[in-house]
N, C-alpha and C positions, 0 to 999 in steps of 0.2 A: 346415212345422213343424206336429204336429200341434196341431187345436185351432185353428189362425188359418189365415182363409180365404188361399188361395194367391194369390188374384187380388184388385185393386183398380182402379175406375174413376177412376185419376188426372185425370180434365175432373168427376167428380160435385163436386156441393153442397158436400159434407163438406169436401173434399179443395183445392178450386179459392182457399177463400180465403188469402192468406198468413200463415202463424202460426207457420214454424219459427225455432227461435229460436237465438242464438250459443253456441256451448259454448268452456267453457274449457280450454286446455292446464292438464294436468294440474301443479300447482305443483313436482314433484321433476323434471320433464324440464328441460333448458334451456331456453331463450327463442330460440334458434334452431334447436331439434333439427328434423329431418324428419319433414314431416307426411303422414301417406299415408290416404286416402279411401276406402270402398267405397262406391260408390252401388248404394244399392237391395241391403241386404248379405243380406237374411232373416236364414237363420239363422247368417251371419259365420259361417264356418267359418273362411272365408280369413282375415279379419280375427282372428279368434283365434290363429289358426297364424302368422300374420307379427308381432302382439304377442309370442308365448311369444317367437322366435327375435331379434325388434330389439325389445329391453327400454329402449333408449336414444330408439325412434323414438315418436310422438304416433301411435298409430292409431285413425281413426273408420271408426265404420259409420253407416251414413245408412237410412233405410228409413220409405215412408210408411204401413206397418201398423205403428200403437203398440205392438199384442200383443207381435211380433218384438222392438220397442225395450226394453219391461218384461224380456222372457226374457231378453237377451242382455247385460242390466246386473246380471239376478240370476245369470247364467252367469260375468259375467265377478269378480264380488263371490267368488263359491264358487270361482274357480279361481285368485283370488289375482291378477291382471292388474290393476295400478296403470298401465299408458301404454294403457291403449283405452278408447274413450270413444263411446257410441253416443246418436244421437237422431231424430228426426222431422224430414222433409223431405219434398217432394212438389220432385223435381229440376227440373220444369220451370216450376215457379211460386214458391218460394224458397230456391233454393239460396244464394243472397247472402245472405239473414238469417243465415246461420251462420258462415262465416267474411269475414275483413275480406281484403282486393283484395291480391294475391300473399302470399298466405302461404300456401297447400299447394305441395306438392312433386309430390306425383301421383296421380290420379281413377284409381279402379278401378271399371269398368264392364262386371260380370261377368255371363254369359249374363242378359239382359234378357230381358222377357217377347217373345213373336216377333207377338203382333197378327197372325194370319193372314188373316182377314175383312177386305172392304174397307172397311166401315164402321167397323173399330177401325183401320185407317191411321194415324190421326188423335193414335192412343195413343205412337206409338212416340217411344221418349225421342231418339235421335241427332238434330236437328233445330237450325238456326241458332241459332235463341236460346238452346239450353242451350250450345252451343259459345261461344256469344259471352262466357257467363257466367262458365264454365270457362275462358276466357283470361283473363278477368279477376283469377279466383280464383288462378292459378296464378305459381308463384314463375319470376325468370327458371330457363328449363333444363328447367320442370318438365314432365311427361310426362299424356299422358290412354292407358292401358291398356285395351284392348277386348279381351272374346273373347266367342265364341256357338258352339254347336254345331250353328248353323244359317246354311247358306250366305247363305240368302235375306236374312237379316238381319247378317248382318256385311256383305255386300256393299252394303245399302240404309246401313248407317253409313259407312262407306269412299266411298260416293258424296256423302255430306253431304259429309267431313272432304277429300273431294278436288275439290269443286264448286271452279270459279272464280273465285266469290262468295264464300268462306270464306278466298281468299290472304291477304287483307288481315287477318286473323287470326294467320298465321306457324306452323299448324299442320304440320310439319313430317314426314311417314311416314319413321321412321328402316327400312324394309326396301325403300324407295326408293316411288315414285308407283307406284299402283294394286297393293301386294304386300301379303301378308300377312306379318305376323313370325312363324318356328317355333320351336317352344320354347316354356316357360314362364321368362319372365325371374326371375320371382319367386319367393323360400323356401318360397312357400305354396300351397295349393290349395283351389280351392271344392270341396261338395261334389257338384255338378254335374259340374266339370271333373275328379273323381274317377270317377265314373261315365259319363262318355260317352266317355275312355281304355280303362276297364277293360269298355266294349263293342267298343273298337276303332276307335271313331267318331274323328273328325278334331275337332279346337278351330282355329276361324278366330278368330286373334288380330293385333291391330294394334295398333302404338305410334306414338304421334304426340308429340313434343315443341315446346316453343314455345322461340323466342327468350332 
């Protein structure tokens, strides 16, 4: 987005201490409408387009640059979207301040940043603990959506989400062990995954559902 830096050091000072805070379902949806997530949305395209099309469903966007969270609440103000609702999170340090233990339906977890460097390793979000927290979060049935248009990295998440260590989690790959899912399951599209299509490029996408 222009104007806010692209990149953030989610381990800095700023960022490491926990401060995201609960947001509420919007009062005209039901009280058990479906709740669908983008972690780490920028600029929610996806998250806008899956609003306009399920006016019935709760959609957030999640994102630890504030700038993105201010644009995308004056975007969503101007374009009239009453069910989406965007805030501030650092995914690997409090994703739990925001919502309470199964109540999302399903994490969207759209081309993350790729940490190439071995010394940004350390950066990348797919990692135990945010899975641990993400079953927590999630309702029975509900699904964690991955894509990247980068092999290296959807393969390093797909090794988290199929470690041996993580069974006892119930994350479950519906295009079976060690595959990816084709297709976009969803009404909507990032603007990423608009663009690395429209070069011909491949999106490695997985869906994992729990129990």
């Amino acid at each position: 987005m222009r104007g806010i830096r692209q990149h953030v050091n989610p381990l800095g000072l700023k960022y490491i201490e926990p401060r995201a805070r609960p947001l509420a379902r919007p009062k005209h949806l039901a009280t058990d409408c479906r709740v669908e997530v983008e972690l780490g949305c920028a600029d929610a395209d996806f998250s806008f387009e899956l609003a306009a099309k399920r006016p019935a469903w709760w959609v957030v966007g999640l994102e630890i640059r504030e700038p993105c969270v201010t644009r995308n609440r004056a975007r969503a103000r101007a374009e009239g979207l009453r069910n989406i609702s965007f805030g501030y999170v650092n995914m690997n340090v409090d994703l739990d301040r925001v919502f309470a233990a199964r109540s999302v339906n399903r994490f969207h977890l759209l081309f993350p940043d790729p940490w190439f460097k071995a010394r940004h390793q350390k950066r990348r979000v797919v990692e135990p603990e945010l899975l641990t927290t993400l079953r927590e979060l999630l309702r029975p049935g509900g699904e964690l959506h991955f894509a990247s248009d980068v092999f290296e990295v959807a393969l390093a998440a797909m090794s988290e989400l199929e470690d041996p260590g993580c069974a006892e989690l119930g994350f479950t790959n519906l295009a079976g062990e060690w595959s990816f899912w084709r297709g976009n399951p969803m009404p909507a599209a990032s603007r990423r995954e608009r663009t690395t299509l429209a070069r011909t490029q491949r999106v490695w996408r997985m869906r994992y559902r729990v129990p």
